[in-house]
N, C-alpha and C positions, 0 to 999 in steps of 0.2 A: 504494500500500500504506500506509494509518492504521492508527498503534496501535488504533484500537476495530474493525476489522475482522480484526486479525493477530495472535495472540499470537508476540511476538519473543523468549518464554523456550522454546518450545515445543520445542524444539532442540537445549537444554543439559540433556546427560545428568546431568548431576550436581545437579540441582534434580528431587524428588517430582513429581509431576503437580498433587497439591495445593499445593505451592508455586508451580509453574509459573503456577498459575490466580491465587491470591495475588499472585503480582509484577506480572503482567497487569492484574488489578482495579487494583494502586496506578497502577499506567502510565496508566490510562485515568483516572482519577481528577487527577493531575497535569496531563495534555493539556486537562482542564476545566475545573481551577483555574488553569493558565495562558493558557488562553481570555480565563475569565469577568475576569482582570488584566487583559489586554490591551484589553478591552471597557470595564471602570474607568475604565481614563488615558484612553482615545479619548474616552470620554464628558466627563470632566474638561477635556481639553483645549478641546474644543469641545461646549458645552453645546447640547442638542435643543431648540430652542425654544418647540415646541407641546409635547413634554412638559414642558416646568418651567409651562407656561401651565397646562395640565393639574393638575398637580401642585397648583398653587396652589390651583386651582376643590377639588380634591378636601380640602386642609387648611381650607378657609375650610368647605367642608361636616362634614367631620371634626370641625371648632371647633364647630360648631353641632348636630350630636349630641352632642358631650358635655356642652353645656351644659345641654342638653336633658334629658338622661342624670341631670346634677347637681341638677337643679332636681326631678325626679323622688324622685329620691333623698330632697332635702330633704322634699316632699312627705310621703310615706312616711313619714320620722323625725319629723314633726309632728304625722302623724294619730296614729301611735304614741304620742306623748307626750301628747297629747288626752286618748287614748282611756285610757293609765292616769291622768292627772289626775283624767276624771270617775268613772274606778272608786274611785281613791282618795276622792274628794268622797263619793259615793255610800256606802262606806261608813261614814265620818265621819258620813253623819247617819243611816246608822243605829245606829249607835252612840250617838249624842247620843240616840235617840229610845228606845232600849234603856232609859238613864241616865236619861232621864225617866219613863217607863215605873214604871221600878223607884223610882223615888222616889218618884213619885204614889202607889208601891205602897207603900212604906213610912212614907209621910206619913200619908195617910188610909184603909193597910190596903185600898186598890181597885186590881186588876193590869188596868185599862181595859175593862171591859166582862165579864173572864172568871170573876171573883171571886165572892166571897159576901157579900150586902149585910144585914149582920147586925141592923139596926132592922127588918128583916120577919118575921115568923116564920111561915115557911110550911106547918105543922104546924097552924095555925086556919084551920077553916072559915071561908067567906064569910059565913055567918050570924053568927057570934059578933060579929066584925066590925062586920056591919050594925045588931044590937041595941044598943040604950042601954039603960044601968040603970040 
């Protein structure tokens, strides 16, 4: 007869049913945690030796995913920081080419190509033009 086969409160009139179940659940619980102790110190006392061999195989892999993990990472915050350096550059020069732009345009009154080139006057025919007098 094991506490996890037998409830040993089931019996005593003066405990609910739902307590009865309660004292039970803790019972069984304690039998588990007094177990998984006893399993602790056994293990302490005398240590597994293919599991600590184990164990080792598995932190030296362990070590090596996360370095892995880590270098990734850095990766990642590189291309990151790359990627807004060249945004940032990018628009640095168009900004510089804005600035030029607009001074070209206020230099010699031409906004690069879109403007109006005022020694033409495109209101004369091609003939007038063409004639000397």
């Amino acid at each position: 007869m094991t506490i996890n086969t037998v409830n040993p409160y089931a019996s005593n009139n003066q405990l609910s049913t739902l307590e009865q179940d309660v004292l039970w659940e803790f019972a069984k619980l304690n039998d588990k945690v007094k177990r998984a102790s006893n399993l602790a110190r056994l293990t302490a006392e005398s240590p597994n030796e293919s599991l600590l061999s184990e164990l080792r195989t598995l932190e030296k892999r362990m070590g090596l995913v996360l370095t892995l993990f880590q270098a990734s990472v850095w990766a990642v915050i590189v291309d990151m920081q790359a990627a807004e350096e060249a945004r940032t550059h990018q628009q640095e020069q168009q900004q510089q080419q804005r600035q030029q732009e607009q001074y070209g345009y206020d230099q010699y009154g031409y906004a690069g190509g879109g403007g109006h080139d005022p020694s033409y006057d495109e209101s004369r025919d091609w003939e007038e033009d063409s004639l000397m007098r």
